[in-house]
C-alpha positions as CSV (number, residue, x, y, z in Angstrom):
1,X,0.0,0.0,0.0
2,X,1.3,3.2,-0.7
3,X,1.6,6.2,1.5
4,X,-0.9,8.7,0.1
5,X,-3.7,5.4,0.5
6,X,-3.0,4.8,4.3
7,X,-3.4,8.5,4.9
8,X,-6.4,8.1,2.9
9,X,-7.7,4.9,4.8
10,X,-6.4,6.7,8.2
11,X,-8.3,9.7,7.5
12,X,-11.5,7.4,6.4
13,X,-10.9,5.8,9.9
14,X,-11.0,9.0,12.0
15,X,-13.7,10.4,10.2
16,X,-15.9,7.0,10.6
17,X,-14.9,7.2,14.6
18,X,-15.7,11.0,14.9
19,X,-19.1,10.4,13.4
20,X,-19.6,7.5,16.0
21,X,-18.5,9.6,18.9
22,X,-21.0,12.8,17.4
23,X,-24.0,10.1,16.9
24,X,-23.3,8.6,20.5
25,X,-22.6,12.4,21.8
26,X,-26.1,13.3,20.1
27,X,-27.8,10.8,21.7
28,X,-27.1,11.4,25.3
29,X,-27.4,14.9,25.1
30,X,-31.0,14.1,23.6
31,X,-31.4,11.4,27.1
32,X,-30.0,14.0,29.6
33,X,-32.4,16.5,28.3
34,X,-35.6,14.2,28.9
35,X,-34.3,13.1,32.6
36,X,-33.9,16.9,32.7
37,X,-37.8,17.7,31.8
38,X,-38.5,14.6,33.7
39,X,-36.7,15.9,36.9
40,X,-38.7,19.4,36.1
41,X,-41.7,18.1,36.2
42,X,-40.8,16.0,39.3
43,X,-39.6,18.7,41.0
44,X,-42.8,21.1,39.9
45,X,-44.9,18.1,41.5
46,X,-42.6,18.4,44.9
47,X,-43.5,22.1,45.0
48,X,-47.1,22.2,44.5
49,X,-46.9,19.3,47.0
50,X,-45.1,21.1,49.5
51,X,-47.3,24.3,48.8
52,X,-50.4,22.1,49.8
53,X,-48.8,20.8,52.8
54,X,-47.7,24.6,54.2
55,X,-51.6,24.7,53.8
56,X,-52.3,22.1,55.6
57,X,-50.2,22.9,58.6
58,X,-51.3,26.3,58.7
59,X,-55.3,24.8,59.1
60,X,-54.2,22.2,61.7
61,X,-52.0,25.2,63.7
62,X,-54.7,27.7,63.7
63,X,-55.2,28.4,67.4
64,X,-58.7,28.8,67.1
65,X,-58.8,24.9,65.8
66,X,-56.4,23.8,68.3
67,X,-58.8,25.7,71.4
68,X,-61.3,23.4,69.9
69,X,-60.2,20.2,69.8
70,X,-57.9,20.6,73.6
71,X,-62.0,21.4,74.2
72,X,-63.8,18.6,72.4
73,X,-61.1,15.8,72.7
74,X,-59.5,16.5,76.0
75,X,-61.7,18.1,78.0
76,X,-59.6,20.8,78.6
77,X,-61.0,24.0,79.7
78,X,-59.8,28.0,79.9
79,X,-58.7,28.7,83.8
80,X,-61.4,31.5,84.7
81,X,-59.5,33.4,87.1
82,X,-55.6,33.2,86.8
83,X,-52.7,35.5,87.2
84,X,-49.8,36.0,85.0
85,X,-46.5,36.0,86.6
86,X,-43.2,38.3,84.9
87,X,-40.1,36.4,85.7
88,X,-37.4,39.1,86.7
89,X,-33.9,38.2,86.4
């Protein structure tokens, strides 16, 4: 084989490998993408999620629900006549 054919067959050769690696470099740029949306969408789920939840807690915190049920479910009762105390230190 001559010279100027094994530049020609090298060349051939590099060009087939760096279409390979392009193709394969395509393709998971084209699968990191969709895990990207995927993990947007995931992550858009989590918020609204979390949203509802700071919601939630808010309705189970309110005092006026939590006078209620230490009323209804515990029997508990407001003192009539009480003092409140400062500390001084």
């Amino acid at each position: 084989m001559s010279r100027q054919m094994l530049t020609i067959v090298a060349l051939s050769l590099a060009i087939l490998v760096s279409a390979v690696a392009v193709v394969q470099a395509k393709h998971k740029t084209r699968e990191m993408a969709h895990e990207l949306q995927v993990e947007r969408v995931e992550r858009d789920k989590l918020s609204t999620e979390w949203a509802q939840l700071q919601l939630e807690e808010s309705a189970w915190a309110n005092p006026d629900r939590v006078a209620q049920v230490a009323r209804r479910e515990l029997s508990m009762v407001q003192p009539r006549n009480y003092v409140v105390l400062e500390s001084r230190r």
